[in-house]
C-alpha positions in Angstrom: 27.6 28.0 -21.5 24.6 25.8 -21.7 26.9 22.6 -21.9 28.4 23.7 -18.6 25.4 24.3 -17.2 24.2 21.0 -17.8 27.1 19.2 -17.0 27.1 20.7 -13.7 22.9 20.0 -13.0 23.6 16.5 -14.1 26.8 15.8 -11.8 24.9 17.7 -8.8 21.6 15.5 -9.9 23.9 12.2 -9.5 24.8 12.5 -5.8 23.3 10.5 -3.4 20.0 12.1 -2.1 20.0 13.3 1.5 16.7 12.1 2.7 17.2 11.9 6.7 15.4 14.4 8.3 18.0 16.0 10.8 17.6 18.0 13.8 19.7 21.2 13.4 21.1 23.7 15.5 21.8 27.1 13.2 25.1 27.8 15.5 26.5 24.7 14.3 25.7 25.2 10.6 27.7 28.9 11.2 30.6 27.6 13.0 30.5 24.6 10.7 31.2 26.2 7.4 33.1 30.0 9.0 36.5 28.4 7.9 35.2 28.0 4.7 33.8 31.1 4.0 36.8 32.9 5.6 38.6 31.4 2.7 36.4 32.5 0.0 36.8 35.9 1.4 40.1 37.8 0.7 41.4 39.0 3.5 40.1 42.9 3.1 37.0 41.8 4.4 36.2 41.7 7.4 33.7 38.8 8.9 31.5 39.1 11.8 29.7 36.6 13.2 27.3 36.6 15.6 24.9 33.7 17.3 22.3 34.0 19.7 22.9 31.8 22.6 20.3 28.8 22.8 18.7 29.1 19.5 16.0 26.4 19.3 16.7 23.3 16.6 15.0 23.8 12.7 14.4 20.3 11.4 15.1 19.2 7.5 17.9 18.3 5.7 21.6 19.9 6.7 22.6 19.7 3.4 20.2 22.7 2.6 21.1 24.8 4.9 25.2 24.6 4.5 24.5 25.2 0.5 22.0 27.7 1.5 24.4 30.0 3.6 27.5 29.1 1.3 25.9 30.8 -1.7 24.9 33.6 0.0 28.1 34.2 1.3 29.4 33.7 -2.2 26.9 36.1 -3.7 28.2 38.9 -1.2 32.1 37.7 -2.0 31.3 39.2 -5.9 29.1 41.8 -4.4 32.2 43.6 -2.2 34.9 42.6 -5.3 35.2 46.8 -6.4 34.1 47.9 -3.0 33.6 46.4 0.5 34.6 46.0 3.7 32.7 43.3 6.0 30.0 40.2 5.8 27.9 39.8 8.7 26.2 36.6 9.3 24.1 36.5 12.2 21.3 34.0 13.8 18.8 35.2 16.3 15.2 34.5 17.3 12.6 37.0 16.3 8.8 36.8 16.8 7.0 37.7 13.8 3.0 37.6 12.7 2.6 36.8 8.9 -0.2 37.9 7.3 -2.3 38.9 10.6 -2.0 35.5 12.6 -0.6 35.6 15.7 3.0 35.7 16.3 5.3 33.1 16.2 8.5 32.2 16.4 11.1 32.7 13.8 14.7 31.3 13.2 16.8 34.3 11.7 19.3 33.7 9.3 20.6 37.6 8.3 23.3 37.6 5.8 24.5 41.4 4.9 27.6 43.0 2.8 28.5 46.6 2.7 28.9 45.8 -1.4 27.7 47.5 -4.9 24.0 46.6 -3.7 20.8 46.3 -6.5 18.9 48.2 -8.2 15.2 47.6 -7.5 14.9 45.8 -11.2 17.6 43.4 -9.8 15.5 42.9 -6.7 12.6 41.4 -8.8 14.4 39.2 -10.3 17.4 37.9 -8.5 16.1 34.7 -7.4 14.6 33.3 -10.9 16.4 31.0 -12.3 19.1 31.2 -14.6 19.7 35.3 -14.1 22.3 36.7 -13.1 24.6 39.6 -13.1 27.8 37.9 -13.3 29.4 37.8 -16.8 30.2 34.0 -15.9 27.4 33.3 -14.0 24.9 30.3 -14.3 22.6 32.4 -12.0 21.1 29.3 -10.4 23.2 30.6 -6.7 20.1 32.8 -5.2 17.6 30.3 -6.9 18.9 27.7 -4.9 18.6 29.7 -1.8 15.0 30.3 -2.2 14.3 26.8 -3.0 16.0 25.8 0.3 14.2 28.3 2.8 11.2 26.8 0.6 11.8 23.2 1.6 11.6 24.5 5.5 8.6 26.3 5.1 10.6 29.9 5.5 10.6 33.1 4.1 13.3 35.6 2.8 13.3 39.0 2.9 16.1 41.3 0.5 17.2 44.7 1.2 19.4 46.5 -0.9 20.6 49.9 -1.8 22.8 50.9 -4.8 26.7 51.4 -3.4 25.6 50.6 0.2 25.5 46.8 0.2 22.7 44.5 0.7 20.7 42.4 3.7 19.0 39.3 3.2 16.8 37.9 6.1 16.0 34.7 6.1 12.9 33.5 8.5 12.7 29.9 9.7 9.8 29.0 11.7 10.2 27.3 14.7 8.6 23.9 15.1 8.7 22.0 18.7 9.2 18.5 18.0 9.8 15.8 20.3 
């Protein structure tokens, strides 16, 4: 396990580095990557998609954000496997205060399954690296995630209820740039 473990790190490590800093629309991440994730999916499960119109742009790399929503849609594939009917992926604008400064504006990325859900013990830990809950799993999916929303100065928020699925909101603040 640890041998493919490494050899994956080391082949994802030897890529070239994306260091442009891109403007990027959410919508087009979505629409970019829906055929994908339709065929991850098996056809049981439903996908619903829904995009605010004019979302402003979120600036950083691309890269991070395709991965970013890939893996969560992956994690919620294996969530619905026993039980499971839809994936929602939806991007909106929210106004939020953080810690009692004013509000500001917020990209929302929500990703939510109807799936086995987590127990509040998973909740703590799911994003650390290397656990997981997946007999073959390098647990490194959800790790990523959070490193991502990191690298655009964002936030996630996880809701989850044993054998009703779970909801993670992912809050990207909105910058105006020139």
């Amino acid at each position: 396990r640890a041998t493919v473990l490494i050899a994956g790190a080391l082949k994802a490590s030897s890529r070239p580095r994306e260091t442009k800093i891109q403007k990027i629309l959410f919508g087009d991440i979505i629409r970019d990557s829906e055929e994908l994730i339709r065929h991850m999916l098996p056809s049981s499960i439903g996908i619903m998609i829904k995009i605010e119109d004019d979302l402003p742009a979120v600036y950083g790399k691309r890269s991070y954000l395709s991965d970013m929503l890939l893996n969560l849609c992956v994690n919620a594939r294996d969530a619905m496997k026993e039980s499971g009917s839809f994936l929602k992926i939806e991007a909106s604008l929210k106004q939020k205060s953080e810690d009692g400064a004013p509000f500001q504006n917020f990209i929302c990325l929500k990703v939510e399954e109807d799936g086995c859900g987590m127990s509040k013990a998973e909740q703590k830990e799911v994003f650390n690296a290397f656990y997981s809950t997946k007999e073959n799993g390098a647990g490194l999916g959800l790790w990523m995630v959070r490193e991502a929303i990191r690298a655009f100065d964002g936030h996630i928020e996880l809701s989850s209820i044993p054998g009703k699925g779970t909801s993670f909101e992912i809050f990207f603040p909105v910058v105006e740039r020139d």
